[in-house]
N, C-alpha and C positions, 0 to 999 in steps of 0.2 A: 504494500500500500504506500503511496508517494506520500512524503510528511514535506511541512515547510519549512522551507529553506531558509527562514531564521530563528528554526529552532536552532539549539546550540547544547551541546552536554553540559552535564552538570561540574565538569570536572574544569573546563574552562577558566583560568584564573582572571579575578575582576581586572576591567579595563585602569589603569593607571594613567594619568594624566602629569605632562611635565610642568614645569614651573610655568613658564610661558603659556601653555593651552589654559593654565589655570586662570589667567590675569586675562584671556582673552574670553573668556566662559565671563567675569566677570565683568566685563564692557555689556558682551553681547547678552547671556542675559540678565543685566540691570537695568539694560535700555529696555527690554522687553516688559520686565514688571514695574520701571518708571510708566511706559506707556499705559497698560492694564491698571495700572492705578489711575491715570490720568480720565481714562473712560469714566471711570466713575467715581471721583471725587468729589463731584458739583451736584450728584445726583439728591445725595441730601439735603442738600444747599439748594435748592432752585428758587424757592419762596425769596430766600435773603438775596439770591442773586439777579434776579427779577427785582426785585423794590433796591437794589444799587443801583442799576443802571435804568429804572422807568420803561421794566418789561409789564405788558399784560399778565393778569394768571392764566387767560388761554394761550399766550403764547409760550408759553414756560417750556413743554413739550421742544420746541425748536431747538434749547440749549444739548438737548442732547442728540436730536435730527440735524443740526446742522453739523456737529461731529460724526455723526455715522453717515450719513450720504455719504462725502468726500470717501469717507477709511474704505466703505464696500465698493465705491465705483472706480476708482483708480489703482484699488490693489494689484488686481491682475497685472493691468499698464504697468505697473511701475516692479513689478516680479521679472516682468520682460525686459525692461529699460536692463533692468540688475543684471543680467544677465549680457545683454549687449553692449552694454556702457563702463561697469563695472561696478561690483555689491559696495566694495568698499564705497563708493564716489556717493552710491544713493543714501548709506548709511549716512555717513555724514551731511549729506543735504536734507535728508529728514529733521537730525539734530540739529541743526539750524535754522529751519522752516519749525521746529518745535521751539525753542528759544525765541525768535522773535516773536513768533503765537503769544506763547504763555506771556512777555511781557504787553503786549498790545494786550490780550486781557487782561492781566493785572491793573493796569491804567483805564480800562474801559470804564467812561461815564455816559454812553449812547447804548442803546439797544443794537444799531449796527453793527457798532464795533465790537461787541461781547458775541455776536452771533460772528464775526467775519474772525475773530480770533481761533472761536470753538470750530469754525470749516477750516481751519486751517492747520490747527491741532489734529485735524482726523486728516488731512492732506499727510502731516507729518506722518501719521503712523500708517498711513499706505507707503509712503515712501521708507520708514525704517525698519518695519516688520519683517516686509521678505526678503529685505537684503541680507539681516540680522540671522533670520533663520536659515538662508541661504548660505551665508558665512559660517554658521554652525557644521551645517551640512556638508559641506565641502572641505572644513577643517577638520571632522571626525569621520573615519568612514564609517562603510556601512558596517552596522554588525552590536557587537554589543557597547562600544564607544559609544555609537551613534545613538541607541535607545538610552543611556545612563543621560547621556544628556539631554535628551529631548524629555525625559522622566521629571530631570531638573525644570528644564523650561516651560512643562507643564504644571508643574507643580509651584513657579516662581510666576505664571499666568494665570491660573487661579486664583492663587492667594493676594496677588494685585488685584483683583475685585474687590476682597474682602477689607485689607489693607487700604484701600481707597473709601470706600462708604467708611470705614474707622475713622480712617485718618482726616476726611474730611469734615467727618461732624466736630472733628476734636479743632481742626484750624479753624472752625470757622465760630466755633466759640469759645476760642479764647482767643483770636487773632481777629480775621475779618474771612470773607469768603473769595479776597483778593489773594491771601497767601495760598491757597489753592493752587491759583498759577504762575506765582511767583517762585514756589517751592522747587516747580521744574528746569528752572532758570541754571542755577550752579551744577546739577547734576550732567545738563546736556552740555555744559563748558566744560567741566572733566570729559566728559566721552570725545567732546571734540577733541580736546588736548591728547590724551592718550592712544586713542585711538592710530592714527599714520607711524606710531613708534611700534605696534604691536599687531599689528594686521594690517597683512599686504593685499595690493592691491589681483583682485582677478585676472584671470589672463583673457582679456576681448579679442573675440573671431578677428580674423583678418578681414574680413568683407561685411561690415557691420549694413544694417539695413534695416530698418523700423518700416513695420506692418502699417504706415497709417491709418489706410482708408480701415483694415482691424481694428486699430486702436481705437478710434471716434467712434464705431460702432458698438462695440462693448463696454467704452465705459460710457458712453452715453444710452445705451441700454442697462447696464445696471444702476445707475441715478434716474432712470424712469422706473423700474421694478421698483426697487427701494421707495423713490416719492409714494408711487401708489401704490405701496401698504401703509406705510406713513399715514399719506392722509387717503385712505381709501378713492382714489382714484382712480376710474374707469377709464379714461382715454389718456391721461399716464400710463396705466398699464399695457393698453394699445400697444404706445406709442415704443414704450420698453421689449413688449414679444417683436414688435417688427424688426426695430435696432438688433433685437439677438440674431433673429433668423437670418437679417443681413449679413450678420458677424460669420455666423456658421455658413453662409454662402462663400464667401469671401477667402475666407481659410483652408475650402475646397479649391480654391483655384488659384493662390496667392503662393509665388513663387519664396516669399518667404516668411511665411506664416507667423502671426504673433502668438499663437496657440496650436502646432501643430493638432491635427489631427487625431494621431497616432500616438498622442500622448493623452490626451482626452477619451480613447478609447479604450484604453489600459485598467484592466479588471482592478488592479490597486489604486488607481488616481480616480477613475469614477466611483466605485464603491467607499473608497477611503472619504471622500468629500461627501458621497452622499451621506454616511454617515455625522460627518461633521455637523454636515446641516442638520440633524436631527438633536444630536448633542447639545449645543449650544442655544437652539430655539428653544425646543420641546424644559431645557434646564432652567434658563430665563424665564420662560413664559411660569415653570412653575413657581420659581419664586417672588416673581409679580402677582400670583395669587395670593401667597401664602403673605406676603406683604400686604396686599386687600384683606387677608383672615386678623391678621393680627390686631395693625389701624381700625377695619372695619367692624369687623364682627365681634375681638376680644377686646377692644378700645386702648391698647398699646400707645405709647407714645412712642417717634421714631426712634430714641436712644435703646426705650427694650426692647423694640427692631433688631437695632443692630446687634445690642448683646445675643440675641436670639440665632442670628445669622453666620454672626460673628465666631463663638465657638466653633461650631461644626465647620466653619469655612475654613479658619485657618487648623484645623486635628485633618482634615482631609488634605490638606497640602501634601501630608507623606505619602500620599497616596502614591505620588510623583515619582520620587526615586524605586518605590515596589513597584510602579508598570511598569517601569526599563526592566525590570529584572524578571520581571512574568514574561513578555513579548521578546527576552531574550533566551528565556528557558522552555516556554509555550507556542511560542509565533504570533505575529501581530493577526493571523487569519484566526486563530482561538480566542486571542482577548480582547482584540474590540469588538466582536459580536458578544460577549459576554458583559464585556463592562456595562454596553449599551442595554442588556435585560438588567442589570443589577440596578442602573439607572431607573427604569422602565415600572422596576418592584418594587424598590423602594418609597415612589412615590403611591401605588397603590393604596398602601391606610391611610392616607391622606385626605382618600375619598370619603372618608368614614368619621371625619374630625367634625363634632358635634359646636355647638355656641357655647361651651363651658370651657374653662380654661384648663378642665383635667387633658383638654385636647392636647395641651404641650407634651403631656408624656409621651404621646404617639408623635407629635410634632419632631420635637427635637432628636430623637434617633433618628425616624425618618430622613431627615436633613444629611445624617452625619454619613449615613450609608448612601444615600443617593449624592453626596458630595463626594465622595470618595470612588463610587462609580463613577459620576461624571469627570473627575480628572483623570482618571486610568483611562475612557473612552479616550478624554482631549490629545493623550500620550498617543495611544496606541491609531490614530486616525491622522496625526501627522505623520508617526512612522511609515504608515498603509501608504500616505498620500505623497512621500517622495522615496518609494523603494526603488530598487532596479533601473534607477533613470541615472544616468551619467551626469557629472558634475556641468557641462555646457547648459542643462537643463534644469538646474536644480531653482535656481529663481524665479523658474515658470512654473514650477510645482510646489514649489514653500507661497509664489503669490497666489495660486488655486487654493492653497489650503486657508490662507490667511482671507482671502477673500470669502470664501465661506463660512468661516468664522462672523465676521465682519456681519456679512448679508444675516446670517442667521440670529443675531444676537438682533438686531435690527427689525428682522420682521418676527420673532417669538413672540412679544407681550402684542404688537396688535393683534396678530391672529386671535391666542386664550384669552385676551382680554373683549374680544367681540362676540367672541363664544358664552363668556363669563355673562354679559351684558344683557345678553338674549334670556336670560332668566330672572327671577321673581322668587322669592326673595334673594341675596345677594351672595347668602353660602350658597344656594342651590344652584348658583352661576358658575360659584369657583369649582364645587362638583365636579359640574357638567365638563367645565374644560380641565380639570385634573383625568377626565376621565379620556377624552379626547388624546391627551398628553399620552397616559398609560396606554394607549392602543395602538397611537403613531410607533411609538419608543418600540415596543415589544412586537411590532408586526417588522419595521425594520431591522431590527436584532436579528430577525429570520432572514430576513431579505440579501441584510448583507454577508450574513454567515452562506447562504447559498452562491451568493455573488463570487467570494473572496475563496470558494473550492477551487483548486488547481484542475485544470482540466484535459492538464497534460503532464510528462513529468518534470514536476519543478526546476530540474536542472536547465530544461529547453528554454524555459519560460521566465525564472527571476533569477538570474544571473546577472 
């Protein structure tokens, strides 16, 4: 029977890191859980940061839409740039285009300018993410290097969500909700500065050549998808299916594809990302409920929110380093369909959590285990999503993973959240799309466990 080819014996001695890959792990992922922090550090903050700068309260919603539009519609783009231009070149133009962001929002006293900082912020982390990740990839090979550290890096992306909603209710009272974005200021100047002493630059094709008419079709199809979920628009969405279709025409007959083909076809790059997108919505979206249970329904103030959240977020952090070591001993086709049920099940009693606050006791394990699955999924769905693909390629398949991310973190709360709405009274909404949730999760689980069979023998196929 054909087993997968990253399984590995048990006899295998752990991958050792020199002093130098160690100082370069921490560049690339600090910049990584700077950014994942930065997603969501204002999230708490909107009310204070809406009345600094004379936002609407229906506008509020934009402080975090005009940060994700940019991050899902230009990821791809800019995975590709990394790849023909040079990782290192994008890395550092992110962290620059972060740096100035944060400070223009720091200083922002218009509603413009706090909204043109936040698109600019998520600009940064399309430009630093897959170069970042790319860099990683290309600097450990494939094997079990390559999962210890991605273990790490899902594990230092995670826990930047959690670390961010912490961190930013604590700046923002005791400081203002400006230190928010000023905090990001000296970290991106260290990474500038160290950065060209400690990571070299890619080596770019000889014959460089940018997919244009690709380019404006995809990412202007994904900021049309994206807007209409956003704000539920029908000819946005249109307008987003036709831009893709184009894209996918385009790439058919384009001498030098911004996306080949043949890499989009690849049982690990599609299956790997479809999963992602479930991970990350389907995880979102449940926490956006359980954020409506607490607020709503147990009358929570946001602080025992975040203590609520906060535990389980950062005890599942270790999840991180344990899926390098699973995906390196099991193979990433065993444990991301596994993780993705463990995800899947954990939120299942959830459906069951009554209007009384004995409801925590089922709440808070809940959290911890389906926390813990969804970072072993986030590990083992990047692994999936840049195997087998040669280092010329690895920036096109770190921006597909990270662009999925992006899209799905993006479109999870409105979908459960319009699912949620459609019902009477207000638990029997979060129900209903907890249960939605549990059905997507675990029907996928199968999906990509059937997907991710070899169907040949491995050695032909992931080499």
């Amino acid at each position: 029977m054909p087993t997968d080819t990253t399984t590995i014996t048990t006899t295998s001695p752990p991958p050792r890191f020199t002093g130098r890959q160690r100082l370069i792990l921490l560049i690339l992922l600090g910049a990584g859980f700077m950014l994942s922090v930065d997603f969501s550090i204002l999230n708490v903050a909107l009310p204070e940061v809406g009345q600094g700068v004379g936002l609407e309260l229906a506008a509020l919603p934009w402080i975090a839409s005009s940060y994700a539009l940019p991050a899902a519609g230009f990821t791809l783009l800019s995975g590709r740039l990394a790849d023909l231009f040079g990782r290192r070149r994008l890395f550092l133009a992110g962290m620059i285009v972060l740096a100035a962001s944060s400070l223009l929002g720091g200083f922002a006293t218009a509603p413009e300018t706090l909204l043109a900082a936040r698109a600019l912020q998520g600009l940064s982390t399309a430009l630093s993410v897959p170069a970042s990740l790319s860099l990683l990839t290309v600097t450990f090979e494939e094997g079990p290097a390559r999962d210890r550290v991605l273990g790490l890096n899902g594990a230092l992306l995670s826990g930047g969500f959690t670390v961010g909603a912490l961190v930013g209710g604590t700046l923002v009272s005791l400081l203002s909700w400006r230190a928010a974005f000023f905090i990001n200021v000296p970290v991106a100047v260290a990474i500038l500065v160290l950065t060209p002493f400690l990571i070299a630059e890619s080596r770019v094709p000889d014959r460089v050549k940018l997919d244009v008419p690709g380019a404006v079709t995809v990412t202007g199809g994904l900021l049309a998808v994206v807007y209409a979920v956003i704000e539920r628009s029908v000819p946005a969405a249109a307008v987003g299916v036709v831009l893709l279709a184009a894209f996918w025409s385009i790439e058919l007959r384009a001498a030098a594809p911004l996306a080949p083909l043949h890499i989009l076809r690849r049982p690990t790059v599609k299956w790997g990302n479809y999963a992602g997108l479930v991970v990350f919505s389907m995880e979102t979206g449940m926490i956006f409920m359980m954020t409506l249970y607490l607020q709503k329904v147990l009358a929570f103030d946001p602080l025992v929110t975040g203590l609520v959240f906060g535990g389980p977020g950062l005890a599942a952090v270790l999840a991180g380093p344990i899926a390098g070591r699973l995906i390196g001993r099991h193979g990433y086709r065993r444990v991301l369909p596994a993780a993705l049920a463990v995800q899947g099940l954990s939120t299942l009693p959830l459906i069951f959590v009554g209007s009384g606050r004995a409801g925590l006791a089922i709440l808070i394990p809940a959290l911890l285990v389906s926390f813990f699955g969804h970072v072993t999924a986030i590990v083992a769905y990047t692994v999936t999503g840049t195997s087998g693909l040669p280092n010329e390629e690895q920036g096109l398949a770190t921006g597909l993973t990270t662009m999925t991310q992006n899209v799905a973190i993006t479109i999870g709360i409105p979908i459960l959240g319009a699912i949620a709405a459609s019902q009477t009274p207000e638990l029997t909404g979060i129900h209903l799309a907890l249960t939605v949730n549990v059905i997507v999760t675990l029907v996928s689980a199968v999906l990509v466990l059937a997907g991710l069979r070899p169907r040949t023998a491995p050695a032909a196929t992931e080499t």
